[in-house]
mmCIF file of the N, C-alpha and C atoms, coordinates in Angstrom:
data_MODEL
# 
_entry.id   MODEL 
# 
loop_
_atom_site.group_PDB 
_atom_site.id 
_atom_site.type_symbol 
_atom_site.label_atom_id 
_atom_site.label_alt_id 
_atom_site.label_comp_id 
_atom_site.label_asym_id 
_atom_site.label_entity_id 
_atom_site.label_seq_id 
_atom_site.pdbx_PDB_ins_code 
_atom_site.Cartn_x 
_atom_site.Cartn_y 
_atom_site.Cartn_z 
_atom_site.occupancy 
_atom_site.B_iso_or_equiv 
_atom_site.pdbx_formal_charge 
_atom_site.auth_seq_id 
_atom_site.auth_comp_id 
_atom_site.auth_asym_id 
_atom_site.auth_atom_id 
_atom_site.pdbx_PDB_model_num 
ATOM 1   N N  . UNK A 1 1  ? 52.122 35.957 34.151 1.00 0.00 ? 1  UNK A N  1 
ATOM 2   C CA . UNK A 1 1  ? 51.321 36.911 33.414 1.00 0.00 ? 1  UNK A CA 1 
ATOM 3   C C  . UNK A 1 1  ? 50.492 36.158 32.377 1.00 0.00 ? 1  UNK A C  1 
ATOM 4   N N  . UNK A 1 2  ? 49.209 36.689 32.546 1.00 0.00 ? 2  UNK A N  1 
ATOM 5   C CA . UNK A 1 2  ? 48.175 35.703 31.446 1.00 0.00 ? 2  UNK A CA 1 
ATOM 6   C C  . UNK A 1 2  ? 48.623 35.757 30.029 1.00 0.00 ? 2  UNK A C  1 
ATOM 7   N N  . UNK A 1 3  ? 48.414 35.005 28.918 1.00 0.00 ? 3  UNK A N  1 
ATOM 8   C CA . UNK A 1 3  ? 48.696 35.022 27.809 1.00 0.00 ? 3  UNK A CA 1 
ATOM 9   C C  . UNK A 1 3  ? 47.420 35.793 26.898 1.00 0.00 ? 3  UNK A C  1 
ATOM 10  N N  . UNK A 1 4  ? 47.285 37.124 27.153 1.00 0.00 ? 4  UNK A N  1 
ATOM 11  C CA . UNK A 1 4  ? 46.199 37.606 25.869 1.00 0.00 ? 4  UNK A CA 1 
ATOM 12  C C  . UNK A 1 4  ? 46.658 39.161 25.721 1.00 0.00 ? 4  UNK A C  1 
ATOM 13  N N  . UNK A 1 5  ? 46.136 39.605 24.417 1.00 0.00 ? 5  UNK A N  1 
ATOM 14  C CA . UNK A 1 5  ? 46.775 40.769 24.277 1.00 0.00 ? 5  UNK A CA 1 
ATOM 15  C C  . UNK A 1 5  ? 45.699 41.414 24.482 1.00 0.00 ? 5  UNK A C  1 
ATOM 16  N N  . UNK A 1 6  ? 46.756 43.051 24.541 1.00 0.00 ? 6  UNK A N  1 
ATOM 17  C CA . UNK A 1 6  ? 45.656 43.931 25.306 1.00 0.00 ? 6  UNK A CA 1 
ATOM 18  C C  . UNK A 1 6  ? 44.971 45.065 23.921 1.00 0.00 ? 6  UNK A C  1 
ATOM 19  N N  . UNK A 1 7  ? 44.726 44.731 22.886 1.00 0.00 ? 7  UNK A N  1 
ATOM 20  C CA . UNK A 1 7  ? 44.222 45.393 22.196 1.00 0.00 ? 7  UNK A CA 1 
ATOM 21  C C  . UNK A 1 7  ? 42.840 44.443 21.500 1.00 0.00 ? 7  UNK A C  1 
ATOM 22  N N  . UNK A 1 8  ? 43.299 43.411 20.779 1.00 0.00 ? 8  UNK A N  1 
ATOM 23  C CA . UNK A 1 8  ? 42.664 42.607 20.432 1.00 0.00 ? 8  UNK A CA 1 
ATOM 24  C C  . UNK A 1 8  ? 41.362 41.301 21.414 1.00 0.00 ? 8  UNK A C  1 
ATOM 25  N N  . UNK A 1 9  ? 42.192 41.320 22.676 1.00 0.00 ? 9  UNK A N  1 
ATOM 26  C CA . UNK A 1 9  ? 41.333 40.357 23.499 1.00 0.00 ? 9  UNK A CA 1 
ATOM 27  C C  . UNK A 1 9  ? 41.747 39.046 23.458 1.00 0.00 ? 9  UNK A C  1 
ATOM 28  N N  . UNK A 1 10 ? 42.284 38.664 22.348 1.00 0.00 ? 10 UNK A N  1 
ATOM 29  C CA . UNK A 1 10 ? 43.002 37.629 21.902 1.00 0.00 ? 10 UNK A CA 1 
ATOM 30  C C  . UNK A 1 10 ? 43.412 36.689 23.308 1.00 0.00 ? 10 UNK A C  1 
ATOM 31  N N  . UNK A 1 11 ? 42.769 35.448 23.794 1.00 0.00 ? 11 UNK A N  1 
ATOM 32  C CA . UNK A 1 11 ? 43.196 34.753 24.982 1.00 0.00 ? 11 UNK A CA 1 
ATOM 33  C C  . UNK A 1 11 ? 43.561 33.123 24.566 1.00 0.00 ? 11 UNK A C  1 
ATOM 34  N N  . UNK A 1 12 ? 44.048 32.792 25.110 1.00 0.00 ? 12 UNK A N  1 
ATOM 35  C CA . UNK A 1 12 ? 44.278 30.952 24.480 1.00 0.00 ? 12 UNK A CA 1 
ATOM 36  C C  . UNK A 1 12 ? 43.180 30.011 24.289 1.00 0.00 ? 12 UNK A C  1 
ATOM 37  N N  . UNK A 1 13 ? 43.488 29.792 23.685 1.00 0.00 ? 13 UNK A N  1 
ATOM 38  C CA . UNK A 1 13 ? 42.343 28.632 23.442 1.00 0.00 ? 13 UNK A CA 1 
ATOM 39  C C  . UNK A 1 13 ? 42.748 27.292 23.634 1.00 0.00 ? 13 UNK A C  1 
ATOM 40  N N  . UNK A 1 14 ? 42.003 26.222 24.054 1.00 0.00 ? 14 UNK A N  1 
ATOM 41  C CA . UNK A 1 14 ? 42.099 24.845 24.701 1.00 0.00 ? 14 UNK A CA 1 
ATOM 42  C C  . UNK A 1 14 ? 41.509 23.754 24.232 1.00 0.00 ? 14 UNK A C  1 
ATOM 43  N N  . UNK A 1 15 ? 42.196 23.186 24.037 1.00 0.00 ? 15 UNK A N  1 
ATOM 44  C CA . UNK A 1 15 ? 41.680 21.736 23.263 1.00 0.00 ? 15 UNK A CA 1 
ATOM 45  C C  . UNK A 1 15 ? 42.586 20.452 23.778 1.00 0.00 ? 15 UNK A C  1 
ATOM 46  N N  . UNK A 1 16 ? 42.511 19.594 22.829 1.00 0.00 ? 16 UNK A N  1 
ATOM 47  C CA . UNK A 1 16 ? 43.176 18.107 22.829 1.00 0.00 ? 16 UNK A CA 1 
ATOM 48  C C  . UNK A 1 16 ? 44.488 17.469 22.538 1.00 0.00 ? 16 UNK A C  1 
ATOM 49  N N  . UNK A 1 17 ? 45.437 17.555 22.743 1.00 0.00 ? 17 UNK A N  1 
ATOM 50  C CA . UNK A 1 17 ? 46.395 17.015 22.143 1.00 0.00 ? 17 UNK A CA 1 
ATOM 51  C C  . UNK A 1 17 ? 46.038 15.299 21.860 1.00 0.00 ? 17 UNK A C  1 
ATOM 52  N N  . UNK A 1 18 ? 46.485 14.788 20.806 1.00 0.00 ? 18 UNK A N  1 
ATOM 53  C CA . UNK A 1 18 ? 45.689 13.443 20.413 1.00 0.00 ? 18 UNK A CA 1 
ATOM 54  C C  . UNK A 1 18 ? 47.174 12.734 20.095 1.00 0.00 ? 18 UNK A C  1 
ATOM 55  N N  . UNK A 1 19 ? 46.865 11.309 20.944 1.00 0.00 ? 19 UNK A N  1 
ATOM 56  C CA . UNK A 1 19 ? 48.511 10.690 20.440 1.00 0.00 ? 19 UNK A CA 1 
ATOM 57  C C  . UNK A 1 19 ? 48.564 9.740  19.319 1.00 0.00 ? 19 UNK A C  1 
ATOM 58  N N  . UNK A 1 20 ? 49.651 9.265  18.955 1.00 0.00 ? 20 UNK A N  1 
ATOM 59  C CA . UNK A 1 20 ? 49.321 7.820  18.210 1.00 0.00 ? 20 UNK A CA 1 
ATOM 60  C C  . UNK A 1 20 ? 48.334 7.093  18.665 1.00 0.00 ? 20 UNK A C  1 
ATOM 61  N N  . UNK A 1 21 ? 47.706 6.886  19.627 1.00 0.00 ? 21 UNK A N  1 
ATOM 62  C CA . UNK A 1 21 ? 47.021 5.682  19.929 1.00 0.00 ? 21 UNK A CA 1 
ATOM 63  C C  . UNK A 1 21 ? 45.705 6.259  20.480 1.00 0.00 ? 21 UNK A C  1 
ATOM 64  N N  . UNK A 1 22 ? 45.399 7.654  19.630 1.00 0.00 ? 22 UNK A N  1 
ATOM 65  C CA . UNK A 1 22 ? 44.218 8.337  19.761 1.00 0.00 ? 22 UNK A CA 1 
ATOM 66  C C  . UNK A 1 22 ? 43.800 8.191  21.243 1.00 0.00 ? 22 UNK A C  1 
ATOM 67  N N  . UNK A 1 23 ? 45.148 8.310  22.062 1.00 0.00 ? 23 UNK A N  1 
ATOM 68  C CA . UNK A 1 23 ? 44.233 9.006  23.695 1.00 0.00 ? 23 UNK A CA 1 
ATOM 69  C C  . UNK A 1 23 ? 44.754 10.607 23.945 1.00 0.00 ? 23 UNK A C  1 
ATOM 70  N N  . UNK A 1 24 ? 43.773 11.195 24.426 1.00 0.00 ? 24 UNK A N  1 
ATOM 71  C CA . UNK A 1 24 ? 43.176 12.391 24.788 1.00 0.00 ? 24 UNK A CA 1 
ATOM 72  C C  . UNK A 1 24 ? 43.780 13.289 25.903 1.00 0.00 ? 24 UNK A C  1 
ATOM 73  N N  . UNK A 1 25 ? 44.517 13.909 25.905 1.00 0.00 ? 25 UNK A N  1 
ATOM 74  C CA . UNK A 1 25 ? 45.385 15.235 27.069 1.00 0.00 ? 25 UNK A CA 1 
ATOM 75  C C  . UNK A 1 25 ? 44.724 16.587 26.342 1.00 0.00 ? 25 UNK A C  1 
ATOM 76  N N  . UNK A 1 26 ? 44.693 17.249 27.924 1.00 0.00 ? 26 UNK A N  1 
ATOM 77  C CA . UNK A 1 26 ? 44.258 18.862 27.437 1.00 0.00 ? 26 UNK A CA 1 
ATOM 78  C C  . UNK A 1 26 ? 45.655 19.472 27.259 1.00 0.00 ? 26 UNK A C  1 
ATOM 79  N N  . UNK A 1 27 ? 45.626 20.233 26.233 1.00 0.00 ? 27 UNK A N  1 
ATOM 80  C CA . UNK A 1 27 ? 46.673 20.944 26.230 1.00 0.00 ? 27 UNK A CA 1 
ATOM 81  C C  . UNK A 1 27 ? 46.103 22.730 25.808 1.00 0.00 ? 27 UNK A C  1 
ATOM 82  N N  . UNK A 1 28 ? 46.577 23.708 25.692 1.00 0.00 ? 28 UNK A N  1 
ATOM 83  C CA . UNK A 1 28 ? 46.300 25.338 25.209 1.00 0.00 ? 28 UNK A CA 1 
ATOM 84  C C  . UNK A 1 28 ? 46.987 25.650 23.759 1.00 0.00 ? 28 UNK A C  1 
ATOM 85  N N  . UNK A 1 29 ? 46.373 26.272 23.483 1.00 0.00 ? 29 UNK A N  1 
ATOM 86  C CA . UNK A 1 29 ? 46.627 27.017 22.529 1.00 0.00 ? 29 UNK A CA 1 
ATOM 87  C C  . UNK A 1 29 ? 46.707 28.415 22.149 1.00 0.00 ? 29 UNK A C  1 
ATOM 88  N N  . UNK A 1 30 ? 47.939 29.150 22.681 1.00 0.00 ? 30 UNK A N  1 
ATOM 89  C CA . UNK A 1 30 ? 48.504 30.446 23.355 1.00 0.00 ? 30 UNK A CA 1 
ATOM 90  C C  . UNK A 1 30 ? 48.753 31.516 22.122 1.00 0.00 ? 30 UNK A C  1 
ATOM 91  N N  . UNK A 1 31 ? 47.750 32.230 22.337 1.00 0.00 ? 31 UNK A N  1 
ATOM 92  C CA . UNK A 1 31 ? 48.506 33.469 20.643 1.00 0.00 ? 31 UNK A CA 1 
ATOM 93  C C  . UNK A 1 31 ? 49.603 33.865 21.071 1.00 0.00 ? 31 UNK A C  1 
ATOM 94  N N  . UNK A 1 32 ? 50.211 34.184 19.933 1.00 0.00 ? 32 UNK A N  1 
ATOM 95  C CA . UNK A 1 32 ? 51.146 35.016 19.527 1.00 0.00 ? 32 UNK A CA 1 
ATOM 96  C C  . UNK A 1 32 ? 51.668 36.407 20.153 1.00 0.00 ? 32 UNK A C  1 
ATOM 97  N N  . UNK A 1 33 ? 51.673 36.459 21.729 1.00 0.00 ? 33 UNK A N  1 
ATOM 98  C CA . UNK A 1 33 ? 52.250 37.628 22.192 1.00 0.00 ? 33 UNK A CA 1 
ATOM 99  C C  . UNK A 1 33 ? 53.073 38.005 22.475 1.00 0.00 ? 33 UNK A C  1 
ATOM 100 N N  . UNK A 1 34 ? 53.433 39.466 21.924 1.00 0.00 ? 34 UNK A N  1 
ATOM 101 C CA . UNK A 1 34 ? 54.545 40.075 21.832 1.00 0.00 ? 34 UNK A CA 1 
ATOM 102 C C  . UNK A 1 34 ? 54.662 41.197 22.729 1.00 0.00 ? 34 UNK A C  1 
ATOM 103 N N  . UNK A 1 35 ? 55.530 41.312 23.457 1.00 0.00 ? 35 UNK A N  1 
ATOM 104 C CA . UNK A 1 35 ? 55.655 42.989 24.303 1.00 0.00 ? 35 UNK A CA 1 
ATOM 105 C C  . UNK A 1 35 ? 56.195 44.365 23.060 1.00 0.00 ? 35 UNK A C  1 
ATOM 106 N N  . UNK A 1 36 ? 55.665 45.311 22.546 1.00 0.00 ? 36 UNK A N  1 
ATOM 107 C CA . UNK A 1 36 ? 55.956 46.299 21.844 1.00 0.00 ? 36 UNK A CA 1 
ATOM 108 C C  . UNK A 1 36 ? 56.323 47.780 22.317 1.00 0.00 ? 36 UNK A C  1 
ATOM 109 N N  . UNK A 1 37 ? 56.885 48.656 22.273 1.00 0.00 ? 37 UNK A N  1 
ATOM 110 C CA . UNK A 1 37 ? 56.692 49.979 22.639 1.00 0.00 ? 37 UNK A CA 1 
ATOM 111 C C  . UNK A 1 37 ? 56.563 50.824 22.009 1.00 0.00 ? 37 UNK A C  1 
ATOM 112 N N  . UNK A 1 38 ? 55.138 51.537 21.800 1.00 0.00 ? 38 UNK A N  1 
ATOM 113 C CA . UNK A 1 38 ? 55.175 52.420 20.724 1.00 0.00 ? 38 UNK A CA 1 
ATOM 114 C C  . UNK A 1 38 ? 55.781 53.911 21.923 1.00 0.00 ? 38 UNK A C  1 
ATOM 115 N N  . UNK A 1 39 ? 56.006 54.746 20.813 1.00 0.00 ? 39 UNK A N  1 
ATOM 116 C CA . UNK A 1 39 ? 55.907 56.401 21.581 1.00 0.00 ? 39 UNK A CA 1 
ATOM 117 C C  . UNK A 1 39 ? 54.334 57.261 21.163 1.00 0.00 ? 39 UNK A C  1 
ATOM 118 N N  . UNK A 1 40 ? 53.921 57.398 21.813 1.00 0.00 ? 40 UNK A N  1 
ATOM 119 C CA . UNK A 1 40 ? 52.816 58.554 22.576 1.00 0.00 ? 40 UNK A CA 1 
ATOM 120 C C  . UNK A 1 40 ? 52.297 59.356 22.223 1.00 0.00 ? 40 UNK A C  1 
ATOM 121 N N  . UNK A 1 41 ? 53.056 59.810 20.865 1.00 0.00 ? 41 UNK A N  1 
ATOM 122 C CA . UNK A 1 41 ? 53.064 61.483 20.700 1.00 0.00 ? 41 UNK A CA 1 
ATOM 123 C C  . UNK A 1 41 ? 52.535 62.801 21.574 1.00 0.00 ? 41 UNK A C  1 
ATOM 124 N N  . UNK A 1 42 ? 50.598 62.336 21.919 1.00 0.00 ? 42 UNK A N  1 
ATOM 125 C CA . UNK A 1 42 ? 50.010 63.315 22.584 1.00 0.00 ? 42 UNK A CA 1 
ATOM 126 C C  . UNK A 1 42 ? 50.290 62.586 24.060 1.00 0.00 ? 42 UNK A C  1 
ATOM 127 N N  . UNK A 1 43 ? 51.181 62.350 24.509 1.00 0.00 ? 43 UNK A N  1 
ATOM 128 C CA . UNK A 1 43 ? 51.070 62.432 26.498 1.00 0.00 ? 43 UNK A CA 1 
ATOM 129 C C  . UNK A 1 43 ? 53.316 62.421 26.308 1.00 0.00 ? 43 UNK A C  1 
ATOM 130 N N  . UNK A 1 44 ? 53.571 62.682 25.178 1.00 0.00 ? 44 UNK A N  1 
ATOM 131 C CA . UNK A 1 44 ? 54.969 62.455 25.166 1.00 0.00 ? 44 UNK A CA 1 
ATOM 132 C C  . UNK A 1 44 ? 55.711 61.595 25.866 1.00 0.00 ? 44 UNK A C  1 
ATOM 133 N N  . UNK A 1 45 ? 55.735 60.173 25.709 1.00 0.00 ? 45 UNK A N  1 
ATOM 134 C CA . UNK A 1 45 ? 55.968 59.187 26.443 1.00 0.00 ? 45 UNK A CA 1 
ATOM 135 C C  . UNK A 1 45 ? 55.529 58.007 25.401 1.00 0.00 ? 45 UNK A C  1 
ATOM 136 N N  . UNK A 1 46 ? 56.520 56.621 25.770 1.00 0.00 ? 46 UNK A N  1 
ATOM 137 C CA . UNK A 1 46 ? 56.776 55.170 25.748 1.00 0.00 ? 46 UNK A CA 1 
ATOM 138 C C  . UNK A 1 46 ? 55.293 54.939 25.859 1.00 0.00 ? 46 UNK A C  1 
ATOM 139 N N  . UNK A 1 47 ? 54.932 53.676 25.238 1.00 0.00 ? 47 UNK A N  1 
ATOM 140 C CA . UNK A 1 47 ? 53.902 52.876 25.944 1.00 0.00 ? 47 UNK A CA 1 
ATOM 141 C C  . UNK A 1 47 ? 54.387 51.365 25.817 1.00 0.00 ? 47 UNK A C  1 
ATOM 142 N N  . UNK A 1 48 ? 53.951 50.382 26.613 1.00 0.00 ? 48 UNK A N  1 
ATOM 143 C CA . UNK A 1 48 ? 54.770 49.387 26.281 1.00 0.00 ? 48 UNK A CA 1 
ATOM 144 C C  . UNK A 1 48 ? 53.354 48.400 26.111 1.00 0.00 ? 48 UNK A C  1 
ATOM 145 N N  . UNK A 1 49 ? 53.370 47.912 25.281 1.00 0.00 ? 49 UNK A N  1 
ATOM 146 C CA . UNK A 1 49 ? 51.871 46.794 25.063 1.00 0.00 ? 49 UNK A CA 1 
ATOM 147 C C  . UNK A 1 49 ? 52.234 45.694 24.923 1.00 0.00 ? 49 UNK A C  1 
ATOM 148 N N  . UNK A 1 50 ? 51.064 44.908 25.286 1.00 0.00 ? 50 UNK A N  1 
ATOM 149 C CA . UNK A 1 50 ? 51.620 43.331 25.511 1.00 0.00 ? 50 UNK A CA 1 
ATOM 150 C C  . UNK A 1 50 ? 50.873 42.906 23.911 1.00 0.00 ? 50 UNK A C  1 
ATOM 151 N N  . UNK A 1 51 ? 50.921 42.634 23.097 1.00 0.00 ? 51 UNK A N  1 
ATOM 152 C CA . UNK A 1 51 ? 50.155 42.631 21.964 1.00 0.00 ? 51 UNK A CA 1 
ATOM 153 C C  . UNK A 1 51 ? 50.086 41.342 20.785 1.00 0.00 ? 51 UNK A C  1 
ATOM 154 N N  . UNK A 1 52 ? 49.061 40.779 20.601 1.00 0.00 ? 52 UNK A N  1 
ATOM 155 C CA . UNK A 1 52 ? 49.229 39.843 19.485 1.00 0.00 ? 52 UNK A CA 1 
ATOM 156 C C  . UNK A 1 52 ? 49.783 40.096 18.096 1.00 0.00 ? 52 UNK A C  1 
ATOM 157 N N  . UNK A 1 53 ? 50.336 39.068 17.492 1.00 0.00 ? 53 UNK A N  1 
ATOM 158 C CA . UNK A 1 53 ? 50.255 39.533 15.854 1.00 0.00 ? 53 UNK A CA 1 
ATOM 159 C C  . UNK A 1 53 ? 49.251 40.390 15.272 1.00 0.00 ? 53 UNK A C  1 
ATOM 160 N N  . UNK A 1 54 ? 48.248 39.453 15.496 1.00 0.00 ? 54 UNK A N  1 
ATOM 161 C CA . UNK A 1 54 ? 47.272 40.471 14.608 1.00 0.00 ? 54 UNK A CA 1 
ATOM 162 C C  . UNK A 1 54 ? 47.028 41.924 15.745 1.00 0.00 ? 54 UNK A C  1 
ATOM 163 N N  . UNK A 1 55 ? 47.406 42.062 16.969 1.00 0.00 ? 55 UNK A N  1 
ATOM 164 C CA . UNK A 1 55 ? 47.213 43.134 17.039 1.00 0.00 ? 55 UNK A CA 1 
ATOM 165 C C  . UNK A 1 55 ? 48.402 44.228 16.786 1.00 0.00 ? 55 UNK A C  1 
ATOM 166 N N  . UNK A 1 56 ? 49.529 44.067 16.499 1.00 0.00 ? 56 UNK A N  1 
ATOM 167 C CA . UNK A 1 56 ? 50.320 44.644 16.014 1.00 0.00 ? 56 UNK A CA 1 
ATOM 168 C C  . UNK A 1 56 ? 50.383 44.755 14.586 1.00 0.00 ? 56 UNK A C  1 
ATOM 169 N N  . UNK A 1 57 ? 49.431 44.160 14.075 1.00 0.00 ? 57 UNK A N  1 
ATOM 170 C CA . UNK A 1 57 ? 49.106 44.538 12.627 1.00 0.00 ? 57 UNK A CA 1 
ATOM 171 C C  . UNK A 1 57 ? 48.116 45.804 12.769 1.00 0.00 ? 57 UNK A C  1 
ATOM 172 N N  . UNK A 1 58 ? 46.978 45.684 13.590 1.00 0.00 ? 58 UNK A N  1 
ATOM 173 C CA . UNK A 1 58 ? 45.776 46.676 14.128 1.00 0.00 ? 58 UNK A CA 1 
ATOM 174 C C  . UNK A 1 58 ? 46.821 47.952 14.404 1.00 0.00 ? 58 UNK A C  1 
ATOM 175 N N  . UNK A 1 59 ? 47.600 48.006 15.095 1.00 0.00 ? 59 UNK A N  1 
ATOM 176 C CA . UNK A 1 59 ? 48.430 49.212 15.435 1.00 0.00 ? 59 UNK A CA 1 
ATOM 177 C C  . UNK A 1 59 ? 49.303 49.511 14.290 1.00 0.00 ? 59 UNK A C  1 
ATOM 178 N N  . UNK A 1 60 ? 49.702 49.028 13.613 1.00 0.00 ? 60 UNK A N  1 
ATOM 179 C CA . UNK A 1 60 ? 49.865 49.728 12.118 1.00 0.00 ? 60 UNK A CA 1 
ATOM 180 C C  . UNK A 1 60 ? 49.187 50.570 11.303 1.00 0.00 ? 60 UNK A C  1 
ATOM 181 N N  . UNK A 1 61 ? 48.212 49.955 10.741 1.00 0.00 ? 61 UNK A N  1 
ATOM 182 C CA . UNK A 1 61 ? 46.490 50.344 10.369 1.00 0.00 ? 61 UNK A CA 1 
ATOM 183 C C  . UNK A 1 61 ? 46.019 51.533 11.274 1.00 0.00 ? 61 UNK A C  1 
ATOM 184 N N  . UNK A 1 62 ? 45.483 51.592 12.380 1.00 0.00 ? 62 UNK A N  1 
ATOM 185 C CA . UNK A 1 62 ? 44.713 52.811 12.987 1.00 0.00 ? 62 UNK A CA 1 
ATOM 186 C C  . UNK A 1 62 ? 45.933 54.020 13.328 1.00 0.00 ? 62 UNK A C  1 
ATOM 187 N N  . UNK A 1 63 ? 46.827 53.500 13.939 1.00 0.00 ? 63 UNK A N  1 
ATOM 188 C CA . UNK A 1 63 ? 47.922 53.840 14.648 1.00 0.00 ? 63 UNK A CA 1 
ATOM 189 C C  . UNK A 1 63 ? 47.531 54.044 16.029 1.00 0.00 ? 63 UNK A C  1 
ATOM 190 N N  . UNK A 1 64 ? 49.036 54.394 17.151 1.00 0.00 ? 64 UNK A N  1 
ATOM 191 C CA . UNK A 1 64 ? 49.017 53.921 18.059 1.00 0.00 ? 64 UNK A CA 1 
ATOM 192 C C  . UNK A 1 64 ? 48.336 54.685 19.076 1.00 0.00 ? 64 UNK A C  1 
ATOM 193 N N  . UNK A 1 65 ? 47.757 56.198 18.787 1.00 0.00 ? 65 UNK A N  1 
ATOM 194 C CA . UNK A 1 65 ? 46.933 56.856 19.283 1.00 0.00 ? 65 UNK A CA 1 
ATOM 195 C C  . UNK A 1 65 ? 45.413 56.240 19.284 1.00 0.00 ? 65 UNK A C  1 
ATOM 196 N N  . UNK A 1 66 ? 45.048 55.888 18.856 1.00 0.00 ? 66 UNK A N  1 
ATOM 197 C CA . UNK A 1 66 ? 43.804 55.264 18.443 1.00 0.00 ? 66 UNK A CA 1 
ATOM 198 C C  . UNK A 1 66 ? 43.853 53.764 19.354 1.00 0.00 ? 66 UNK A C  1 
ATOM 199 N N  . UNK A 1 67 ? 44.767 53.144 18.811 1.00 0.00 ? 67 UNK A N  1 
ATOM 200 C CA . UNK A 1 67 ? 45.220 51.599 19.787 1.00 0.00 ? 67 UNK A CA 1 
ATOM 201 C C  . UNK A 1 67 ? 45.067 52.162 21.132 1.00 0.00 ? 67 UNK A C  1 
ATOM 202 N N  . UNK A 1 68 ? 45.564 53.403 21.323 1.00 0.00 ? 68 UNK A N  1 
ATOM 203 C CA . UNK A 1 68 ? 45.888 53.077 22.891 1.00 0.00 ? 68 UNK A CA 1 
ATOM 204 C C  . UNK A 1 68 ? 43.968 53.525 23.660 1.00 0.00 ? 68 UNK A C  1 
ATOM 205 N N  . UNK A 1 69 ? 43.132 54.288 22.533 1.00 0.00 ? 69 UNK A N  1 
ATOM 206 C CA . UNK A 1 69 ? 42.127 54.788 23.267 1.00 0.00 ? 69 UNK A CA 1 
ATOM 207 C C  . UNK A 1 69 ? 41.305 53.219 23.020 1.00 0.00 ? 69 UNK A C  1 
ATOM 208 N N  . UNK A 1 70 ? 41.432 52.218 22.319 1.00 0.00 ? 70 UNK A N  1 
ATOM 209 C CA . UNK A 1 70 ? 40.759 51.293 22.330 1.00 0.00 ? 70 UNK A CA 1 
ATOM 210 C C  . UNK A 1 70 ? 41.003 50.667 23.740 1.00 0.00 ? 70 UNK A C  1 
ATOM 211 N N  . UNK A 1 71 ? 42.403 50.061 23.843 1.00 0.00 ? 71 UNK A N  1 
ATOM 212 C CA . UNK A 1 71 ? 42.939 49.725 24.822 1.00 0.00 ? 71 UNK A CA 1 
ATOM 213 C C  . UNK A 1 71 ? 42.537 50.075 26.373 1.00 0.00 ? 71 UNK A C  1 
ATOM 214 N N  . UNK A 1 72 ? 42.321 51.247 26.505 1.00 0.00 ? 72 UNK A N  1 
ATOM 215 C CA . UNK A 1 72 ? 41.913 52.402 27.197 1.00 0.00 ? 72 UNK A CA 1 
ATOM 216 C C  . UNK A 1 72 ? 40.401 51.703 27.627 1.00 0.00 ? 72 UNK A C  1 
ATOM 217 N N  . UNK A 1 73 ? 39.160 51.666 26.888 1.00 0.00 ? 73 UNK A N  1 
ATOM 218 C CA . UNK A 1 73 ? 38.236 51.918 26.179 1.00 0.00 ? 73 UNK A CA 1 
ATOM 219 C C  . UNK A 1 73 ? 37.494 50.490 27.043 1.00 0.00 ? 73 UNK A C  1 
ATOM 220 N N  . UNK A 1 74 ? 38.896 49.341 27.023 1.00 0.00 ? 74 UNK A N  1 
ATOM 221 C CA . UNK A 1 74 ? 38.716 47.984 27.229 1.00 0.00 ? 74 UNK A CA 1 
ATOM 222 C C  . UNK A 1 74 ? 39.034 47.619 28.770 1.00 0.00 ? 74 UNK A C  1 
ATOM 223 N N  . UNK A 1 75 ? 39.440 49.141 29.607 1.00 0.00 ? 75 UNK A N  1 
ATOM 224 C CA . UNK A 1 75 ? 39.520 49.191 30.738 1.00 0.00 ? 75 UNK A CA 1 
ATOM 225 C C  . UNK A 1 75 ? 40.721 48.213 31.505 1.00 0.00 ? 75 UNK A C  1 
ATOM 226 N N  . UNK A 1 76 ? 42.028 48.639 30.769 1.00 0.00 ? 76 UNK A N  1 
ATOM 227 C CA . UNK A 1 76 ? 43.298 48.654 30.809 1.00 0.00 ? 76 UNK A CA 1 
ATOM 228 C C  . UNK A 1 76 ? 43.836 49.455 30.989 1.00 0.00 ? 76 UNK A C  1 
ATOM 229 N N  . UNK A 1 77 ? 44.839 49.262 32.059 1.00 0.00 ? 77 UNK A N  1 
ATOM 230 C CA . UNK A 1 77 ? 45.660 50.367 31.831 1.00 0.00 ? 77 UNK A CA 1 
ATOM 231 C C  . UNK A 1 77 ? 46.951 50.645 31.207 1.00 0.00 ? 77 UNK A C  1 
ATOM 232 N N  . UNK A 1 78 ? 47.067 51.884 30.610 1.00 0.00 ? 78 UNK A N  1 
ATOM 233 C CA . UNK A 1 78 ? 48.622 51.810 29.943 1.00 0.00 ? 78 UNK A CA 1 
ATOM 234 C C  . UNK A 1 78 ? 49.203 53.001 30.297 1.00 0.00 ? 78 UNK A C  1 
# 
């Protein structure tokens, strides 16, 4: 399963790992995702989101009715 969350967009980012002897490997750089489950209120039901930090901060803030029509919005399904 890819590493990005489904509210934010949030996907890894890729760069260099650099050694002592300044030679060069690609390595990623994977946010912070978390699986969450909010409840639904209006469809009465679980939702389960795959979600970054900062987007589980975003679902605090708007709340999870709103998250889920973004989500929605971003042509995901939940």
């Amino acid at each position: 399963m890819s590493a990005h969350c489904m509210l934010t967009g949030a996907r890894p980012g890729f760069g260099n790992r650099i050694s002592h002897s300044h030679h060069r490997t690609s390595r990623r750089f994977d946010p912070n995702i978390q699986t969450r489950r909010y409840w639904l209120p209006g469809e009465n039901r679980y939702v389960r989101l795959r979600l970054s930090a900062k987007g589980i901060k975003t679902v605090d803030v708007i709340g999870v009715e709103a998250a889920v029509a973004r989500v929605r919005a971003r042509g995901v399904k939940v």
